[in-house]
C-alpha positions as CSV (number, residue, x, y, z in Angstrom):
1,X,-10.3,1.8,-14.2
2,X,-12.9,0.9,-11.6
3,X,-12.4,2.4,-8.3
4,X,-14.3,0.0,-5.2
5,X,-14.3,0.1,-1.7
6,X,-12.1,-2.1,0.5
7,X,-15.1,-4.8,0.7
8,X,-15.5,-4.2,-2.6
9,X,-11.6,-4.8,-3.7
10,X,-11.7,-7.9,-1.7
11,X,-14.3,-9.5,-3.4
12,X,-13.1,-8.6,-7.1
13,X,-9.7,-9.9,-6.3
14,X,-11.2,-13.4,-5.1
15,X,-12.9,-13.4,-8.1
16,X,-10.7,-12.4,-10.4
17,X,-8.2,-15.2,-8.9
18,X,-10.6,-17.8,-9.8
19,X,-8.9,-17.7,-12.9
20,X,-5.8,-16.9,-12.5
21,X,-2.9,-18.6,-14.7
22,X,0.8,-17.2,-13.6
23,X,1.0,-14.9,-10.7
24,X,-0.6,-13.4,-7.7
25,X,1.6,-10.7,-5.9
26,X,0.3,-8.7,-3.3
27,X,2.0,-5.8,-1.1
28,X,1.4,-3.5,1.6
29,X,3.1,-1.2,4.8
30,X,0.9,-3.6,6.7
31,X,0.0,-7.3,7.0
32,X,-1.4,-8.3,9.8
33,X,-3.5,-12.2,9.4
34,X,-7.0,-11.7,10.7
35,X,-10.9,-12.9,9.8
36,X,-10.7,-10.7,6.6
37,X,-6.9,-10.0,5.9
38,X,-6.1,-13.6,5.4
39,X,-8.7,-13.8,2.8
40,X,-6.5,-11.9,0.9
41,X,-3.0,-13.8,2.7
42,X,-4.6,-17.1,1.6
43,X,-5.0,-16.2,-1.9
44,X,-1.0,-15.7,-2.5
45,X,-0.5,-18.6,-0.4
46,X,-2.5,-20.8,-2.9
47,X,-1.0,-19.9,-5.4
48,X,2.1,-20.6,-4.4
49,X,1.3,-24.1,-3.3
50,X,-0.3,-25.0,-7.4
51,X,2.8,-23.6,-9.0
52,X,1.7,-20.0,-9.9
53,X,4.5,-17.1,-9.5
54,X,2.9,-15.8,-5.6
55,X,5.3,-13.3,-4.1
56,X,4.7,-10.7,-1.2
57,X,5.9,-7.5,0.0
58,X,5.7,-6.9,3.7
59,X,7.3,-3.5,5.1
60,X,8.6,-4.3,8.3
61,X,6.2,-2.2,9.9
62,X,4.4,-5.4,10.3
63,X,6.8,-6.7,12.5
64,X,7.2,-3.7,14.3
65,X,3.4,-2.6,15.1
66,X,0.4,-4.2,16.4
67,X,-2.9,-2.3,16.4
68,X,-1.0,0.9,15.7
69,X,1.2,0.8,18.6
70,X,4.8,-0.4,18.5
71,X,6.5,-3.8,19.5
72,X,9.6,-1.9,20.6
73,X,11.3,-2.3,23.3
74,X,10.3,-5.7,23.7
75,X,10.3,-5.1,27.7
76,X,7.3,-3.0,27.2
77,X,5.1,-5.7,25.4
78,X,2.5,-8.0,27.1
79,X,2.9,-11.5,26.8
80,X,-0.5,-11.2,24.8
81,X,1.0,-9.4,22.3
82,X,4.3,-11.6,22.1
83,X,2.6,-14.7,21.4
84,X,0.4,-12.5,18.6
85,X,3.4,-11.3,16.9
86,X,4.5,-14.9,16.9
87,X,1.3,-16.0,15.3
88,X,1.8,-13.8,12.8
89,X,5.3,-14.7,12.3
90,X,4.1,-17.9,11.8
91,X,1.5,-17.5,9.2
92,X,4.2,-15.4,7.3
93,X,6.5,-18.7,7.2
94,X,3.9,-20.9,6.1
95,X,3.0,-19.1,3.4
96,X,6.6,-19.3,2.5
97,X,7.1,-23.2,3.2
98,X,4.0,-23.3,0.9
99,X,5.3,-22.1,-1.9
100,X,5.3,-18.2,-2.2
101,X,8.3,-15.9,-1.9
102,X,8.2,-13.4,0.7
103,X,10.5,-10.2,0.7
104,X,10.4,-8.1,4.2
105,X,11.5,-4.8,3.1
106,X,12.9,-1.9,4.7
107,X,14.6,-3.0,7.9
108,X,14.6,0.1,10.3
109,X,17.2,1.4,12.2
110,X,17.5,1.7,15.2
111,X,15.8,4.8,15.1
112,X,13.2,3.9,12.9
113,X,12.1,0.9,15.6
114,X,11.6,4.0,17.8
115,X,10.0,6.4,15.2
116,X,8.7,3.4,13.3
117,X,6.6,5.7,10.8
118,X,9.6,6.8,9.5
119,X,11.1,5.4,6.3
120,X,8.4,2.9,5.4
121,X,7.4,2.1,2.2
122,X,3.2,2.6,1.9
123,X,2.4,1.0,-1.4
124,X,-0.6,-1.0,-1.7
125,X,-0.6,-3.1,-4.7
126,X,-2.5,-6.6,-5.6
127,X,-2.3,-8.2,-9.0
128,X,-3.3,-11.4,-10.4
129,X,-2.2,-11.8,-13.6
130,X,-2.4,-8.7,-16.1
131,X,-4.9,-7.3,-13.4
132,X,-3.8,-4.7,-10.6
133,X,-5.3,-3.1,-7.5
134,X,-3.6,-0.1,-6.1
135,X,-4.9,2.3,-3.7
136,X,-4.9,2.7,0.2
137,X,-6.0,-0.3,1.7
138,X,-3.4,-2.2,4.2
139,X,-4.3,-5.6,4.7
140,X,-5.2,-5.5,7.8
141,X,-9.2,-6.2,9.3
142,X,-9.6,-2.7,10.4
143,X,-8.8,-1.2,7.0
144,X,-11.7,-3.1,5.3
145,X,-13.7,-1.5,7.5
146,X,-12.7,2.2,7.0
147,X,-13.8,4.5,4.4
148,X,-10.8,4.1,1.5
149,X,-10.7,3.1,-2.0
150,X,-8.9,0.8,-4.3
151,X,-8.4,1.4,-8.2
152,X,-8.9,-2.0,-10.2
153,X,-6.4,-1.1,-13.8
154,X,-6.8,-3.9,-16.7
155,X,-5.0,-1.9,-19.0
156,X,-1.7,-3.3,-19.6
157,X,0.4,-0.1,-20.3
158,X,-0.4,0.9,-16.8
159,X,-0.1,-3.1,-15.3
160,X,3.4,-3.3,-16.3
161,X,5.1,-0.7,-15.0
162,X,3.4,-1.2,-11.7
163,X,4.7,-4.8,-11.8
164,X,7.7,-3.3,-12.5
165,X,8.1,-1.6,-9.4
166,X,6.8,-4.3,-7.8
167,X,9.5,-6.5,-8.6
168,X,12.2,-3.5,-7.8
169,X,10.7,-3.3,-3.7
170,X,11.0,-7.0,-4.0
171,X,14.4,-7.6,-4.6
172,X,14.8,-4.6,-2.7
173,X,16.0,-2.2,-6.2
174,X,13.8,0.4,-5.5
175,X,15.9,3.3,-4.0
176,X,14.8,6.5,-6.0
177,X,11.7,8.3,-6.6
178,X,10.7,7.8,-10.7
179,X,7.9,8.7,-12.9
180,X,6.7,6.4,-16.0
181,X,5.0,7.8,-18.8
182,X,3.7,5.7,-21.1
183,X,2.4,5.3,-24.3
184,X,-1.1,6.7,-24.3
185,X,0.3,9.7,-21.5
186,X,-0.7,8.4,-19.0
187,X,1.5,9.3,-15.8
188,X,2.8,6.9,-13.0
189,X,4.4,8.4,-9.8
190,X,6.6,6.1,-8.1
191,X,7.4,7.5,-4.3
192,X,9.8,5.4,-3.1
193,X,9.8,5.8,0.3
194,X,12.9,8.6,1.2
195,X,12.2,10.1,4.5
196,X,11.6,14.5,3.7
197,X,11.4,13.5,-0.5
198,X,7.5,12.8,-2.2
199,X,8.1,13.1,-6.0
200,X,4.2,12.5,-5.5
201,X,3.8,15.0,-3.0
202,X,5.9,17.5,-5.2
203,X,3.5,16.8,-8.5
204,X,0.2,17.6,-6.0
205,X,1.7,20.6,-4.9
206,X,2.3,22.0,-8.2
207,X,-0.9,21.0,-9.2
208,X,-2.5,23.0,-6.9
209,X,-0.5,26.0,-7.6
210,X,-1.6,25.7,-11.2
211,X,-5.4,25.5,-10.6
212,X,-7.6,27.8,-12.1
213,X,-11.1,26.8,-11.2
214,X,-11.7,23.4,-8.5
215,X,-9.0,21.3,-6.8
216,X,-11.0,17.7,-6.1
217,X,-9.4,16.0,-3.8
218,X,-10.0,12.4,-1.4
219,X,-7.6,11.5,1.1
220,X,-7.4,9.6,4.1
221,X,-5.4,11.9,6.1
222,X,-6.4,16.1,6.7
223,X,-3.7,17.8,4.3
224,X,-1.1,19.4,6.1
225,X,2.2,21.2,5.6
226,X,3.0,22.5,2.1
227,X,0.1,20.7,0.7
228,X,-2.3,22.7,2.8
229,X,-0.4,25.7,2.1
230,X,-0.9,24.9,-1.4
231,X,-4.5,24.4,-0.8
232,X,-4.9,27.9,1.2
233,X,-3.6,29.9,-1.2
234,X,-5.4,28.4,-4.0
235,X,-8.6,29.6,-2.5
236,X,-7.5,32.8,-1.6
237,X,-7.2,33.2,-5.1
238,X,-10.8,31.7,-5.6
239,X,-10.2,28.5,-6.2
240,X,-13.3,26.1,-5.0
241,X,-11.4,23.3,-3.0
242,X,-13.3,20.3,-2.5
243,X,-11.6,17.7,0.0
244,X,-13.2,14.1,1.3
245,X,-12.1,13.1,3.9
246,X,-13.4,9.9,6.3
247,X,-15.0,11.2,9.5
248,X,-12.3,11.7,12.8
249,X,-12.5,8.9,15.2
């Protein structure tokens, strides 16, 4: 495992795809073409156009956001904002025509295009061949500038199941929260998305419970809910928690 920073992940990936042989998938909630994003956009689209297996995930939160606000009701949205919805559209078909198979997951309701956080599916993954990147990075400009990490995994017990679930969000299988153990015990939490269910959430939680001495933890959110409750109660019983967080604002 190597863990980098988004500049960092960028980088590695475009090197690591130098020499790439079969496939380059990438995912994430967001996708939004920009100066850096599309370094990362152009990638998949090259390899679709030499042959290579190039797919990408895009939750439909990228076609129902822009700069964290929501393109919904259309009424509401500036004619500025139309025609960079449209751009983005556009990029999104090219890198189809060239090639690459996109899957747009998780169409909202009609709810959901109100309250469009809800139900949206926030995995991150990149891989290039047996190689994968998975973390919190969206590919989006602003999140290579924020502090956030992505974990580089060579290790093909862990590759394959990730690509595994990869493939289930892209033909759109994925419906259930699961956990993968493999071989050498290592654990994979798969949260799939259900709105008020976190099999991921549920395993930190217990976790915490179960600490004796330090609870380490970096996020890119303040810990709320039953997580901070976990978190509270562990130090009442004098347990050191140690939480990084990146700076408000």
């Amino acid at each position: 495992f190597d863990v980098l920073s988004p500049l960092a992940f960028l980088e590695d990936i475009e090197h690591e795809a130098k020499s790439a042989k079969k496939r380059i998938w990438a995912q994430a909630m967001e996708v939004e073409p920009g100066k850096i994003a599309s370094r990362l956009l152009n990638l998949v689209e090259e390899a679709g156009q030499i042959g290579f297996d190039a797919r990408l995930n895009i939750d439909h939160y990228s076609l129902m956001v822009t700069d964290g606000l929501p393109n919904f009701p259309p009424v509401l949205i500036s004619r500025d904002w139309r025609k960079r919805l449209q751009i983005r559209k556009d990029i999104f078909s090219r890198i189809e025509n060239n090639g690459a198979k996109i899957s747009y997951i998780n169409k909202p309701t009609l709810l959901e295009k109100f309250v469009y956080t809800m139900g949206r599916n926030h995995m991150k993954i990149f891989i290039v061949d047996d190689i994968a990147w998975i973390g919190g990075v969206n590919f989006a400009d602003g999140y290579f500038r924020s502090q956030d990490i992505m974990v580089k995994i060579t290790d093909s017990v862990i590759v394959d199941p990730i690509a595994q679930v990869f493939m289930q969000v892209h033909e759109n299988k994925l419906h259930d929260d699961e956990i993968f153990q493999t071989e050498h015990n290592a654990t994979l939490f798969i949260d799939s998305g259900q709105t008020g269910k976190s099999v991921i959430l549920d395993c930190a939680v217990r976790m915490v419970e179960k600490a004796d001495h330090l609870v380490q933890i970096a996020t890119a959110f303040i810990p709320d809910s039953v997580f901070l409750d976990a978190l509270v109660n562990a130090e009442n019983r004098g347990v050191r928690i140690e939480l990084a967080v990146p700076p408000p604002g």
